[in-house]
N, C-alpha and C positions, 0 to 999 in steps of 0.2 A: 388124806391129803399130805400128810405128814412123812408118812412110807414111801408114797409117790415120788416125792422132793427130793427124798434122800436116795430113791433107786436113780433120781435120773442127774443128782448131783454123783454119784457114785461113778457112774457109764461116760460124765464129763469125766472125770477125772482119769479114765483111760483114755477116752477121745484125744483129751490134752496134751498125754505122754505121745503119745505117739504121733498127733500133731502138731508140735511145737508153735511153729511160724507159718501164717496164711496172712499176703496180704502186704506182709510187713512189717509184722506187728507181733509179740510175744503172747501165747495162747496158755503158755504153763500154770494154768490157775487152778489149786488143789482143793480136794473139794471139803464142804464147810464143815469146820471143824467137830468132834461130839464133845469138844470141849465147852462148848456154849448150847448146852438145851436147855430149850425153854426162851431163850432170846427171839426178839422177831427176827427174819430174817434176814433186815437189812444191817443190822449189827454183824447178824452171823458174817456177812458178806465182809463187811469190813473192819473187823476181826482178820477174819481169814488173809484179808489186801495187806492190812498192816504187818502183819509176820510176816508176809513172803518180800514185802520191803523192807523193812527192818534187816531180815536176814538175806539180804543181798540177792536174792532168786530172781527177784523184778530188778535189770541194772540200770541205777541211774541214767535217766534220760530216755528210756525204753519207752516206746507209744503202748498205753494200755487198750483193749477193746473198745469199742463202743459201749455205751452203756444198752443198745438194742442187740448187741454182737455177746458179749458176756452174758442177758439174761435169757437168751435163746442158746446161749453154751451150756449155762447152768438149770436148763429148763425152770426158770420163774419167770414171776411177771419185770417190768422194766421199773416200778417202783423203787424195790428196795435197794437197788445198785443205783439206781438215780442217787436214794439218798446214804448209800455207803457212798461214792464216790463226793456227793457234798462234804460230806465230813472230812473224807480224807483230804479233799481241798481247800476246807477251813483251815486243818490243823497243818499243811504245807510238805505232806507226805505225798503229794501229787498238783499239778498243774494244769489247767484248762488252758489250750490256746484257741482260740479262735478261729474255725473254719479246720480247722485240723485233727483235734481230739483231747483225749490225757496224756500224760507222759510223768513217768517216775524222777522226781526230784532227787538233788544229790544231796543224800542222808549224811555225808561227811562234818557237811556243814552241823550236823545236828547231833555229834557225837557228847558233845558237853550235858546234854540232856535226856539222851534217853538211854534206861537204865538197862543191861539184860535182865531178860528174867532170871526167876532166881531157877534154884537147882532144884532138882525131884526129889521129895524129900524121901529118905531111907529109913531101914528098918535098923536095928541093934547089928548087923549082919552084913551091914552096907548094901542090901539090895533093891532095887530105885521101886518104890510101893508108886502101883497104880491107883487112880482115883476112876470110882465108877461110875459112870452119866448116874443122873440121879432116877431116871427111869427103871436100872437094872434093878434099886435097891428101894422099900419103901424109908431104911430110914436114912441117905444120903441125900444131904442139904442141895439147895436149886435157888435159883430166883424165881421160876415161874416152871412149874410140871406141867404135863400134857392131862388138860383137862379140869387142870386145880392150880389157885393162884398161891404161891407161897407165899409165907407170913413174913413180918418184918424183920422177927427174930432171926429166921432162916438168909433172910438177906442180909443181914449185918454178923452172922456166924461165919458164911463163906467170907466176907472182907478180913474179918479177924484170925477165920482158917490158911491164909498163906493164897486163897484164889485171888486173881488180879482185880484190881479195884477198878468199879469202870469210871470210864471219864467223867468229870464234875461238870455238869449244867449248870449254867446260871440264866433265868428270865428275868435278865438284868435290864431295867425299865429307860436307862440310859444310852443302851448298846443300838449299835448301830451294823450295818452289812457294810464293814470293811473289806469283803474280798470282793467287794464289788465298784471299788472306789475308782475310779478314772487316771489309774496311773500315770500311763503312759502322756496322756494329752497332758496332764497336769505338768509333768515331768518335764516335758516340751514347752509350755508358754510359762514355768517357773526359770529354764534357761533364757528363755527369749527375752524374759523381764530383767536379768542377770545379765547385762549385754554392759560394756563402758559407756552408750549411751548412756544409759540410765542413772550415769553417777548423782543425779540430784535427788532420785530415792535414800540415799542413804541419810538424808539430813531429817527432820521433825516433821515438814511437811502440815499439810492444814489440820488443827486440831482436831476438826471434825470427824475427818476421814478424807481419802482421797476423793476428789470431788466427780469426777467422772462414774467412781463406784458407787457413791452416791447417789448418782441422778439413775444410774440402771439398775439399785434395788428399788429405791422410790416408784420408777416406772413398772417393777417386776412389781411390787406393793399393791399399786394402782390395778392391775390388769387382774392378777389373782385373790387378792384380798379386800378388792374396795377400797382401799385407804387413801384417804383425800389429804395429802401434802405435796409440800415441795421440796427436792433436794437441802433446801438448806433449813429445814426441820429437823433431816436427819443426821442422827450422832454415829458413828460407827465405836463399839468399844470390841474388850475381848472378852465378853458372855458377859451371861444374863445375868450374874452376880455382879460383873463391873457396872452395866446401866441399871441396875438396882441404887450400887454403892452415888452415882452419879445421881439418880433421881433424888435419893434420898437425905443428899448434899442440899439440891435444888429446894427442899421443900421441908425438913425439919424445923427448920425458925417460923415457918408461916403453919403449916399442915401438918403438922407431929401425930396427931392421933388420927390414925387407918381401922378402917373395919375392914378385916381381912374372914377370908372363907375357912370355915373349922376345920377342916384337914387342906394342909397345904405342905409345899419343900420344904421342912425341915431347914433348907439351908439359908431361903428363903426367910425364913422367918429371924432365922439366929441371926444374920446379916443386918435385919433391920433394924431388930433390938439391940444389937451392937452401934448402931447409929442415934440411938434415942430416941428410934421411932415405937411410940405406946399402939401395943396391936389388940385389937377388940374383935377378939373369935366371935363370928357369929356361924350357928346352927344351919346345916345346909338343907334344902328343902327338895322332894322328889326331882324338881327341874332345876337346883343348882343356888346357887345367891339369892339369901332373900331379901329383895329389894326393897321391902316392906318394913325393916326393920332397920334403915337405916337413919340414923339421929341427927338433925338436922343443927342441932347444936352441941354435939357430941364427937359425931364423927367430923374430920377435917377429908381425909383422901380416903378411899377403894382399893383394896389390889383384888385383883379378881381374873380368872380365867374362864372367859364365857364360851369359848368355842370347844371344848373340850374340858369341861373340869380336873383338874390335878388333884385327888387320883382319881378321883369316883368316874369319870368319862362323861357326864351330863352334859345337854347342850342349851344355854340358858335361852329362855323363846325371846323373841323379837317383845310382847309387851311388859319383859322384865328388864330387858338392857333400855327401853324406854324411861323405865320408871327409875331404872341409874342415871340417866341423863337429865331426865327433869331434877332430881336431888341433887347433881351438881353445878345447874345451874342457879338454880334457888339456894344452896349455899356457899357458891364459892368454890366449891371442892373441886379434886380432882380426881378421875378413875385415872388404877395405872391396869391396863390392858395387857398384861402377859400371855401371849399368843404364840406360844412356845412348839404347835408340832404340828402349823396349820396348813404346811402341804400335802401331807394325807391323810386327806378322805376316802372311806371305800364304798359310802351309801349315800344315795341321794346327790344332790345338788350341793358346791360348797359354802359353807355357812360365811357370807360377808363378816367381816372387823366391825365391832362396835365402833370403834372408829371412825369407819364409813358415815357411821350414824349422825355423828358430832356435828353441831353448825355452830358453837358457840366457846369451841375449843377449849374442852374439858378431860378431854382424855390423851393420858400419854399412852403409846404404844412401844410395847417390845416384843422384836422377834430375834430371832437366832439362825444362824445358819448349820448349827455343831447336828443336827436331825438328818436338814437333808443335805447334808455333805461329810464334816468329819465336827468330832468336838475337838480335835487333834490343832485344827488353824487358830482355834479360839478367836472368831470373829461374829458378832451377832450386833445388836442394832438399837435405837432407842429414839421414836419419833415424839418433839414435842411441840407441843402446841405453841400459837407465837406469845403467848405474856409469858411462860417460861423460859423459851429461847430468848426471848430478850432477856433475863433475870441471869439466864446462863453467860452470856455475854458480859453483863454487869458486874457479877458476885464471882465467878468462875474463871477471873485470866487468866490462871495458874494452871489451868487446865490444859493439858496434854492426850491426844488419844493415844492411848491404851493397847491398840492392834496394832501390830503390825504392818509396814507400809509393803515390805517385799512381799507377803499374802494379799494383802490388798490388793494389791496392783496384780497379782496373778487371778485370782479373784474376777478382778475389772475385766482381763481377755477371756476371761473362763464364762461371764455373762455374755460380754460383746458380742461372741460368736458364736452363742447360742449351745454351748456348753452345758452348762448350768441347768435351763430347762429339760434338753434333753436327758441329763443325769436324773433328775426328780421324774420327769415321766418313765423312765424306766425303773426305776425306785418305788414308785407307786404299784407299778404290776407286779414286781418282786414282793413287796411288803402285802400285798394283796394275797398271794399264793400264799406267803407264811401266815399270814392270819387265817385264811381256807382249810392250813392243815393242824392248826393248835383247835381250831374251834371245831374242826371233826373230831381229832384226836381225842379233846374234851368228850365228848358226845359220847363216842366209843368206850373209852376207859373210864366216866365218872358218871352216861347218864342216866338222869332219874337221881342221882345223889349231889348233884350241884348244877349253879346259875351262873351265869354268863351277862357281865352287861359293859357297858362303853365302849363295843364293838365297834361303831359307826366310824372311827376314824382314830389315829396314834396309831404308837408303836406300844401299846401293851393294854390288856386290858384287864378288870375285876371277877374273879373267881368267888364266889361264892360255897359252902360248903353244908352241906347237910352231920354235921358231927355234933358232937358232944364237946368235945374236945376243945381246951381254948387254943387260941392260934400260936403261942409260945410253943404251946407241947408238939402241935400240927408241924411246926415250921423247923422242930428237933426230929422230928420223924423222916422229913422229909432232909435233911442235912446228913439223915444216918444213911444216906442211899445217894446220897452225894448232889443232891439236888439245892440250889440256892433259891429261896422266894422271901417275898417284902411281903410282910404283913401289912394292910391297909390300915390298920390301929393303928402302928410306926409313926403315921403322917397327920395322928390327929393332935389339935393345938390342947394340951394340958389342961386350959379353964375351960374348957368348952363341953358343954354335958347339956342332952345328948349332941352327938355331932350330925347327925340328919334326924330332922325333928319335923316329921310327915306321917302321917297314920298310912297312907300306900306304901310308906318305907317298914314299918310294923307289924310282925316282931322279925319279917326277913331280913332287916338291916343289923341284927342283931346276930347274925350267923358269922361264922368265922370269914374272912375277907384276903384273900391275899392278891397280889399285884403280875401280872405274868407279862413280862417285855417278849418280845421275838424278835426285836430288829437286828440281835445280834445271832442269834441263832440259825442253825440251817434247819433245812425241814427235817431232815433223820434225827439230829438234835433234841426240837420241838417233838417229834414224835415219839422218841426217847424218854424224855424228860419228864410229858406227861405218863406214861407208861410208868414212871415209878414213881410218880405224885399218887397217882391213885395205887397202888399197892402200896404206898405207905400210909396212906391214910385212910383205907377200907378193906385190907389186907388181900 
C-alpha cells in the first residue's frame, strides 16, 4: 500500500508540472515529502502544504483544490487532506470561505513568527551531508518505521538531532472551536449595537444584567434545560468564578460549610476557600455524589455537578438528586447546581436541571455561556432561588454586574434572532464528529490497553490506562512528544482518600487517569495527538 501511494504521488507530481492551472485554480502541489516517513499521511500532506506556503510557491490569495480534487490528484483517500487542510486552517496558513473553497493567506502578516528552517548541516569540508529516510538505514532514527513503532527514545533523539519539532497538542479541557465562531454575524449586530442610538449603554445599567437578555436565557433555560424561573431570578456576571464569588458572598454568614464532590476545579475550590467557605470532600461513588452521606447537621450547602461530573463525566440518576433535595429541604440548605457544558449531549435524551426538580427552592443554578460560544466575552449566569434573591437585594446594594453591557446587548440580538441556537446546533454536530474521531483514534492506537468513560456528553472525556507507570512520569512522556494532558489526580481535593469509593470502581479506578478535551482541536490534531500518546506510553 505504501509503494502504491508513493508510485501514484510521484506520477502527480509530474502531472502537476505540466499541469499547472485547471479550473482556475493552482495545481502545483509536490509530492509528499521522504522527509516525514512513518507519519500518517495526513501530516505528510500538510507538511508538504505548509512549505510550499511558507515558501511562497502557493501566492497569497491563491484558491487551493478541493479537498475531493487534491486527493484524486494525489491518489489518497479524502480523509487525510480533509484533515491537513483543518489544520492548516486552524493555524491561519489558509482560509475556508463559504460555497467557494480554500485560498492561501497572506503570510506577510506572519513574518514576525515563523522562523526559516535552519540550514543543512555540513561536514568539516563544508559539504551539505544528506539525511537518510529511516527505511534506507536500520540504525537511522524515525518516529514510527514501516511495520515497527519507534520507541520514545528515538522520538525525542530526532527533536534533539536538529529535525523539526512537531506542532504541540494540547487536549485542553477548556478549549473551545474558535474557527468556527460566528464572526461575521457577530461583527454585524456588535456594530448595530455600537450606533449613537445606543448612548444609554454606556452608563451601569441594571445590576442584574440587561433585562431583555435576561428573559431570553431564562426562556432558552426553560426550553432546553428544564429550569423553572423567572427573568428576575437571574443574575448575569462574567463567569462561573464571578457567580461563585457572588453566591458565596450570598451565603457564608448563614451556610459556610459545603460538602463538595472529591475531585472538582481546582479554581473552584481555591475561590471558596479564599472566601471562608469550610469544603467537606466527600468520596464519589460509581454514579457521582453520594447523597447518602450528606450531614444533616454538619453540612450547611452542596456544590455539585450532577449532569456531567467535573472530571470523572458521571451522570447522577434521578433518585440521587432526589435524595439531595429531600436533605435541603429538611435542613435548610442549599445545592448550588453548577451545570457548566449542558448543551452538549451526544447519547440519549437530555438530562433535565436538578433544578427543574426544585418545588421548594433550594437550589441555585449556574451556567455559563464561555462552552457554547467563547470564554473570550466572559458572560455566564447564576439563577437564584427567591429567599436569596431577596437577601441579594437586602445585603448586596453595592452590587454592580460584572459583564459587560456592550456584549450583553450583542448577546441580546445574537439570541433574539435565533443566532445563538443556531450556533449551538451546529456546535453540537461538530463536537460530535471530534469526539467520533478521538474515540476511534483511541480504539486504534490504545485498544485493548485503555478505558474510555464520560463519553455521553462535554467537551472532553476520562482515559484510562493499562500501565504501571504513575501518571506524573505518563504525563512527562507524553510532554516529551509535545503532547499536553491533565492528569485526573490534578482535580482531586487533598483530604479526600479514596476519591471514588465503590467496589465497581475497584481496583480499575486505581489506574492512571488523564483528562482529553477536543473542543479545541481539529480532527488531524485529535488524530495526531493520540498517535503519540500511545507511542509514548506503549512505545
Amino acid at each position: 500500500m505504501r509503494h502504491r501511494t508513493c508510485l501514484a504521488i510521484q506520477a502527480a507530481k509530474a502531472w502537476a508540472l505540466s499541469y499547472r492551472y485547471k479550473g482556475g485554480f493552482p495545481l502545483l502541489i509536490p509530492p509528499i515529502s521522504a522527509a516525514y516517513p512513518g507519519e500518517p499521511l495526513h501530516a505528510q500532506v500538510y507538511r508538504t502544504l505548509k512549505e510550499e506556503l511558507l515558501g511562497g510557491r502557493i501566492a497569497p490569495g491563491g484558491r487551493l483544490p478541493s479537498i475531493r480534487q487534491l486527493a484524486q490528484h494525489l491518489g489518497i483517500s479524502r480523509n487525510p487532506v480533509e484533515a491537513a487542510y483543518d489544520q492548516l486552517a486552524a493555524e491561519g496558513y489558509i482560509a475556508s470561505r463559504p460555497k467557494s473553497g480554500y485560498y492561501a493567506a497572506d503570510l506577510e502578516l506572519l513574518e514576525d513568527i515563523v522562523r526559516e528552517a535552519p540550514p543543512a548541516p555540513t561536514d568539516s569540508s563544508g559539504t551539505e551531508l544528506t539525511v537518510q529516510p529511516p527505511h534506507a538505514s536500520s540504525e537511522a532514527p524515525g518516529l514510527e518505521r514501516p511495520g515497527q513503532a519507534a520507541s520514545l527514545s528515538d522520538a525525542a533523539g530526532l527533536m534533539h538531532r536538529g529535525a523539526p519539532a512537531p506542532d504541540r497538542i494540547h487536549f485542553d479541557m477548556d478549549g473551545t472551536d474558535t474557527a468556527s465562531f460566528p464572526f461575521p454575524l457577530w461583527r454585524k449586530l456588535t456594530m448595530e449595537v455600537l450606533q449613537p442610538a445606543n448612548l444609554g449603554l454606556l452608563g451601569y445599567g441594571d445590576r442584574r444584567g440587561e433585562p431583555k437578555l435576561r428573559e431570553l436565557t431564562a426562556a432558552y433555560l426553560r426550553q432546553t434545560r428544564g429550569v423553572r424561573c423567572t427573568s428576575e431570578q437571574l443574575i448575569l456576571t462574567s463567569g462561573t468564578q464571578q457567580s461563585m464569588l457572588l453566591i458565596a458572598s450570598l451565603l457564608r454568614g448563614t451556610h459556610r460549610e459545603w460538602a463538595v464532590e472529591g475531585a472538582m476545579d481546582p479554581r473552584i475550590s481555591a475561590l471558596l476557600r479564599q472566601q471562608g467557605i469550610g469544603l467537606h470532600g466527600l468520596p464519589l461513588e460509581e454514579d457521582g455524589f453520594p447523597a447518602d452521606r450528606l450531614d444533616l447537621g454538619k453540612h450547611r450547602a452542596a456544590y455539585v455537578t450532577p449532569s456531567h461530573q467535573f472530571p470523572y463525566g458521571m451522570v447522577l440518576p434521578a433518585a440521587k438528586r432526589l435524595k439531595l433535595l429531600q436533605w435541603a429541604e429538611a435542613s435548610g440548605g442549599y445545592l448550588i447546581e453548577d451545570d457548566y457544558d449542558s448543551d452538549f449531549r451526544f447519547e440519549g435524551r437530555p438530562v433535565p436541571a436538578l433544578q427543574g426538580m426544585d418545588s421548594t427552592g433550594r437550589v441555585v443554578y449556574l451556567g455559563t455561556f464561555s462552552r457554547s460560544l467563547s470564554p473570550a466575552f466572559r458572560l455566564s449566569y447564576c439563577i437564584l432561588p427567591q429567599e436569596l434573591l431577596g437577601r441579594f437585594h437586602r445585603e448586596l446594594v453595592w452590587y454592580e454586574s460584572s459583564a459587560s453591557r456592550l456584549t450583553q446587548k450583542t448577546m441580546e440580538l445574537f439570541m433574539e434572532r435565533g443566532g445563538f441556537e443556531r450556533h449551538v446546533r451546529r456546535m453540537k454536530q461538530l463536537y460530535r464528529h471530534k469526539r467520533a474521531v478521538l474515540l476511534e483514534a483511541i480504539d486504534r492506537h490504545m485498544g485493548g490497553r485503555s478505558r474510555v468513560s464520560g463519553t455521553a456528553s462535554g467537551l472532553h472525556v476520562l482515559l484510562r490506562l493499562d500501565s504501571p507507570l504513575p501518571e506524573e512520569k505518563l504525563r512527562q512522556r507524553a510532554a516529551a512528544l509535545r503532547v499536553e494532558v491533565r492528569a485526573v489526580s490534578s482535580f482531586h481535593l487533598e483530604d479526600v482518600e479514596p476519591v471514588l469509593s465503590c467496589e465497581a470502581c475497584s481496583p480499575e479506578h486505581e489506574a492512571p487517569g488523564f483528562l482529553l478535551g477536543f473542543g479545541s482541536l481539529t480532527p488531524g490534531q485529535i488524530e495526531e495527538g493520540v498517535r503519540r500518546l500511545a507511542l509514548a506510553w506503549f512505545g
